[in-house]
NUMAR-247411 format. One record per residue (C-alpha): chain; x, y, z. Coordinates in Angstrom, 1 decimal. Example, Ala and Ser with C-alpha at 12.3 -4.5 7.8 and 13.67 -1.06 7.14 Angstrom:
> A|12.3|-4.5|7.8
> A|13.7|-1.1|7.1
//
This chain:
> A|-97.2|-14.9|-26.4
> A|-95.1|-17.9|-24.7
> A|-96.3|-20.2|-27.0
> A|-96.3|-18.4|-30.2
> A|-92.5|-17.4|-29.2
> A|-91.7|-21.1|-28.8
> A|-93.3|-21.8|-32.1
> A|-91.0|-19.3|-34.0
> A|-87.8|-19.9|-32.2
> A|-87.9|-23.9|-32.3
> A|-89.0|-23.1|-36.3
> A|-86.3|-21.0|-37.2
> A|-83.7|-23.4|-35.2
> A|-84.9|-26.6|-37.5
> A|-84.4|-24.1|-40.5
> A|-81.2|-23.3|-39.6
> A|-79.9|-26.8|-38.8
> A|-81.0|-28.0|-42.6
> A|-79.5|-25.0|-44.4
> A|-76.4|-26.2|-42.6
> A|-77.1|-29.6|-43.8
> A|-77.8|-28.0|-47.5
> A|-74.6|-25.9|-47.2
> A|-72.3|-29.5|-46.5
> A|-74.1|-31.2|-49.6
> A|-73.5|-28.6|-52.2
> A|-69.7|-27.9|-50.5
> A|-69.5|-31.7|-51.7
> A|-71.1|-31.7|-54.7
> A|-67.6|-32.1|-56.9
> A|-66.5|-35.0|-54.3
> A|-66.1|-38.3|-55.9
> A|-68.8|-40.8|-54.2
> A|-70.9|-38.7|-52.0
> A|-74.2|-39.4|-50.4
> A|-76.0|-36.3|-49.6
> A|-78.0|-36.3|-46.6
> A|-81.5|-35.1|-45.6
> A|-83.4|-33.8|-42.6
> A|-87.2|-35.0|-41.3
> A|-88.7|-32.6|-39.0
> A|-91.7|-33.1|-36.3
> A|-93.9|-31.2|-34.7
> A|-94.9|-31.7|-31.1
> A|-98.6|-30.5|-30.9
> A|-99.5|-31.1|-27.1
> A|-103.1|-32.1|-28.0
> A|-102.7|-35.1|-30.4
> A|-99.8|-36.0|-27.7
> A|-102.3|-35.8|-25.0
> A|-104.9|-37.9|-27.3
> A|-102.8|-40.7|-27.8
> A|-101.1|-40.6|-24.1
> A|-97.3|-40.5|-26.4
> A|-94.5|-38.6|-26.5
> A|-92.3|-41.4|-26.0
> A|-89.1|-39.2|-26.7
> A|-87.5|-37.0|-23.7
> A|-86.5|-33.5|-23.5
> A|-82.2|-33.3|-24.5
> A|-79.7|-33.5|-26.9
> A|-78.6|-35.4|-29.6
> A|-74.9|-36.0|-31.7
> A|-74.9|-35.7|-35.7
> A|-72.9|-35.3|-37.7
> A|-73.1|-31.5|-37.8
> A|-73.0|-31.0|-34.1
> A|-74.9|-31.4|-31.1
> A|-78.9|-30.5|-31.3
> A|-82.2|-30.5|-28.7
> A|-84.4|-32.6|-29.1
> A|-87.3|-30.5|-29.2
> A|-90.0|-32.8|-27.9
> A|-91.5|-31.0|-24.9
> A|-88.5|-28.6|-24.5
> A|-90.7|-26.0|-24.4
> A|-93.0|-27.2|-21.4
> A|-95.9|-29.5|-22.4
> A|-98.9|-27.3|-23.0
> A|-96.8|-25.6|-25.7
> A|-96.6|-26.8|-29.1
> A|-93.2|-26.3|-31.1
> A|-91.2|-28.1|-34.0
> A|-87.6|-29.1|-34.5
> A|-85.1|-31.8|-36.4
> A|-86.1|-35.5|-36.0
> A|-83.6|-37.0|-37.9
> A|-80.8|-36.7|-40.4
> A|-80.3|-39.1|-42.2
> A|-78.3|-40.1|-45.9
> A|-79.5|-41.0|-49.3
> A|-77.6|-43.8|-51.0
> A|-79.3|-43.2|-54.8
> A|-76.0|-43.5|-57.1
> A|-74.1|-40.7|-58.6
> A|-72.9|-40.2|-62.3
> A|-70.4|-42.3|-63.7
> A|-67.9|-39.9|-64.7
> A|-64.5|-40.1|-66.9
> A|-60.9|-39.5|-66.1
> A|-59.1|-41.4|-67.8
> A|-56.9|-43.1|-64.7
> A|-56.6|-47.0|-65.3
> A|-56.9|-47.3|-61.1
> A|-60.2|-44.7|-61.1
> A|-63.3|-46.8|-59.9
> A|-66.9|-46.6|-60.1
> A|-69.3|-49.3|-58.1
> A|-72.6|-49.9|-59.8
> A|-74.5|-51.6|-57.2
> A|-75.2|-51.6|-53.3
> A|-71.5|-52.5|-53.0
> A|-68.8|-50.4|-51.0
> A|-64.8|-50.3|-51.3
> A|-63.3|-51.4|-48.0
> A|-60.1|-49.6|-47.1
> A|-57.9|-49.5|-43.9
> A|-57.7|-46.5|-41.8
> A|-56.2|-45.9|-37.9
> A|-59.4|-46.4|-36.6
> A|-60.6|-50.0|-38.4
> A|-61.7|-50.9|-41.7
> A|-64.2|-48.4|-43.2
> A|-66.8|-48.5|-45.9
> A|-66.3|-45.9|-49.1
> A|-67.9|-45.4|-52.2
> A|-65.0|-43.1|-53.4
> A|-63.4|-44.6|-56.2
> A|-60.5|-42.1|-57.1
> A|-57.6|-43.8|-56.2
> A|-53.9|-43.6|-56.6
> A|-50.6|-45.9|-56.3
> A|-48.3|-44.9|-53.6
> A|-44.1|-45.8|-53.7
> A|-44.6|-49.1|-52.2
> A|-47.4|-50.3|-54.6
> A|-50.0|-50.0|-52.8
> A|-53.4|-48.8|-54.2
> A|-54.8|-46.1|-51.8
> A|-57.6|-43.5|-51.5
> A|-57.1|-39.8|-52.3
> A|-57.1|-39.7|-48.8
> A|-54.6|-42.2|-48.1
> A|-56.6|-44.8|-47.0
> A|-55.1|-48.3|-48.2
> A|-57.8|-50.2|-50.2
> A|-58.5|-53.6|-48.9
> A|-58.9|-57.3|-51.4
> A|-61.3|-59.6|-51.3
> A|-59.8|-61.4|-48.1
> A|-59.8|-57.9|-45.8
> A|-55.5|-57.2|-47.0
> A|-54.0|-54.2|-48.2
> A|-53.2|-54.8|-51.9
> A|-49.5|-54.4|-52.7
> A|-48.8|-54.1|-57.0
> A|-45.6|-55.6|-58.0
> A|-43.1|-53.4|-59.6
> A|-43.4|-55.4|-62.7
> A|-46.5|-54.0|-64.8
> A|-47.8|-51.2|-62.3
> A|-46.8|-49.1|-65.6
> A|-49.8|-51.1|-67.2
> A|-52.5|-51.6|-64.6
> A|-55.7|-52.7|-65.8
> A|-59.3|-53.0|-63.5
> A|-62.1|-55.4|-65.2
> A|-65.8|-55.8|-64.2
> A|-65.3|-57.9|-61.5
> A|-62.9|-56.1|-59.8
> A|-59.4|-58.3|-60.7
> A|-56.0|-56.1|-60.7
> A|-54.0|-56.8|-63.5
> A|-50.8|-55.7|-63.3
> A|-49.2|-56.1|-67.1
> A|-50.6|-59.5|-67.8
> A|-50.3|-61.0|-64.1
> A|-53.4|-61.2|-62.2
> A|-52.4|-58.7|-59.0
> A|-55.3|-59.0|-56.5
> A|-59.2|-58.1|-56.5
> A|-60.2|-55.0|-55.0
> A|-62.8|-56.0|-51.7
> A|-66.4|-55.2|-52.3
> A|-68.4|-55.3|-49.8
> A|-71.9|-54.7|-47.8
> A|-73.4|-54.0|-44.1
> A|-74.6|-56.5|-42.7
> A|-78.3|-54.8|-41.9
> A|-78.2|-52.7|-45.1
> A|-77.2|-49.3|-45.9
> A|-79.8|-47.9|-42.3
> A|-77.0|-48.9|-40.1
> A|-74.3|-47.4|-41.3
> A|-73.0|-44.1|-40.0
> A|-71.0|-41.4|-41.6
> A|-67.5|-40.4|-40.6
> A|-66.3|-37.7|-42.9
> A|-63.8|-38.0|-45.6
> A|-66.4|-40.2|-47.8
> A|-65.9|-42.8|-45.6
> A|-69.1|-45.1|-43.8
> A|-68.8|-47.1|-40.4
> A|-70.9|-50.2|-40.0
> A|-71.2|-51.3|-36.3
> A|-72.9|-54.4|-37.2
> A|-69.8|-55.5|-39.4
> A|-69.8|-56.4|-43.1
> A|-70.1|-59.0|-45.7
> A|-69.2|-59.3|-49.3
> A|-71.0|-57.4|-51.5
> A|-72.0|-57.4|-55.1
> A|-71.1|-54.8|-57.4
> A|-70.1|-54.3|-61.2
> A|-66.8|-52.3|-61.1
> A|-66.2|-49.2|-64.0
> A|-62.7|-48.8|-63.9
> A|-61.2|-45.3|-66.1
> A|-63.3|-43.2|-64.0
> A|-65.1|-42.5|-60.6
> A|-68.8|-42.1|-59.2
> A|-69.7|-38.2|-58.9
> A|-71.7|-37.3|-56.1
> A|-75.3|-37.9|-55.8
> A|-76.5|-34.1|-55.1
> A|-77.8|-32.2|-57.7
> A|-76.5|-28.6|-57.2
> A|-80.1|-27.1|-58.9
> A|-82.1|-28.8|-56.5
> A|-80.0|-28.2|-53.6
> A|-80.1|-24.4|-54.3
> A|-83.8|-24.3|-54.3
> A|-84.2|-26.0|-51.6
> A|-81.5|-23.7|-49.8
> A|-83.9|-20.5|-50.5
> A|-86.3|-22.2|-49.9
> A|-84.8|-22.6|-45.6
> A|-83.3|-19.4|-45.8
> A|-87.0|-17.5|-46.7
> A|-88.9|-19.8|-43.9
> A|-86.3|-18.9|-41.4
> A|-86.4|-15.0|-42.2
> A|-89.7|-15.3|-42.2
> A|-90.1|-16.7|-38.9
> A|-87.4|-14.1|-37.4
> A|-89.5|-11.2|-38.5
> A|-92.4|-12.6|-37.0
> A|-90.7|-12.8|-33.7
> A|-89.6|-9.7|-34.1
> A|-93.1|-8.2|-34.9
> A|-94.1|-10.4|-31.9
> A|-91.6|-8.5|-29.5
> A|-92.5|-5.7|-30.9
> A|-95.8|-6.0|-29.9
> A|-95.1|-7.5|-26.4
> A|-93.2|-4.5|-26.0
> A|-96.4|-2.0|-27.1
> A|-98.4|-4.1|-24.6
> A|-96.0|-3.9|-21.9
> A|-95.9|0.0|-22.6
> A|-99.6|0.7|-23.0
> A|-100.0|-1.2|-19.5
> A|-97.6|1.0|-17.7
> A|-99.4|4.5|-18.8
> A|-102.6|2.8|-17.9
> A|-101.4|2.3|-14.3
//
């Protein structure tokens, strides 16, 4: 019974943790620029461990970004096998390029981020919808400041911010005057290293260089999950998990019958 109670439990646990994962991609599904993210799972069968004289991973816990979760790996002693989350991690496939009509609106097409400047550093985003604060600076819906080329805030002047024009390459013009280039840039490592901080916005702890990217200014990337898809996949972890719930249930059920039986026996 121990180890078929293991089994369910750790199943319906991983379950649980993607639907939440599932639940945060299709909340963002509107949200200019977001990369939906995916869970792996593992299964820790004690006899192909014992085979190839692995696991090299340790019973504890682990931070995400949706919480803290076991690591399941011989949690559940190790003559019992069990399943569980291995990793979540994001996918960087592009988004939609869609129209709004706002001269400052960006879209990257590329591997290429937007650096901006927030309280904690400078942070990587691929969210392009961006607006002009009182002191002419272009910001992030957020208001994250967006950085140039050479890592500073760029400031408009007043003349011309009524007529501000974004080319390919990323140039500010501001009426006729060549304002400033927006900063496009790259982890250094590629997109594995970097780790997401909410708010559409990416920390890379191995630093960044300058990127490549074509810019598509009058509108901003849409996010990269497709509702449909997520959906399915949603009832998809919600019938596995009910299924293994009722299957523990029948289990305890049964434990309980045998537990019964015994004592009228006696």
């Amino acid at each position: 019974m121990r180890r078929a109670e293991f089994a369910l439990v750790s199943g319906a646990q991983g379950q649980e943790q993607m639907i939440d994962v599932l639940s945060n991609n299709l909340a963002n599904v509107n949200t200019p620029g977001f990369r939906k993210d995916r869970v792996t799972f593992r299964t820790y069968l004690p006899h192909r461990e014992y085979l190839h004289k692995a696991p090299p991973d340790r019973p504890g816990f682990r931070m995400t970004p949706f919480g803290t979760f076991p690591t399941p790996w011989g949690m559940a002693g190790s003559d019992v096998p069990h399943a569980g989350v291995d990793r979540i991690y994001v996918r960087y496939e592009e988004g939609e390029f869609q129209k709004t009509g706002n001269p400052l609106d960006v879209a990257l097409s590329g591997k290429g981020f937007l650096a901006v400047q927030t309280a904690g550093g400078t942070f990587l985003t691929r969210d392009g919808h961006l607006t002009l604060d009182q002191e002419g600076r272009i910001m992030t819906h957020e208001g994250h400041p967006v950085l140039d080329d050479q890592g500073k805030i760029i400031r408009l002047p007043v003349e011309g911010r009524e007529k501000i024009r974004i080319d390919s390459a990323g140039k500010i013009f501001a009426g006729e005057k060549l304002a400033g280039r927006l900063g496009i840039v790259e982890p250094v490592g590629g997109n594995d290293g970097l780790i997401k901080v909410g708010e559409g916005l990416f920390h890379s702890p191995s630093g960044f260089r300058q990127g490549e990217a074509r810019v598509m200014a009058g509108g901003v990337e849409g996010s990269n999950v497709k509702g449909t898809s997520e959906m399915v996949r949603m009832i998809q972890g919600m019938r596995t998990y009910q299924t293994d719930i009722q299957a523990l249930h029948t289990l305890n059920d049964l434990t309980n019958r045998t537990v019964n039986d015994m004592t009228v026996i006696a």
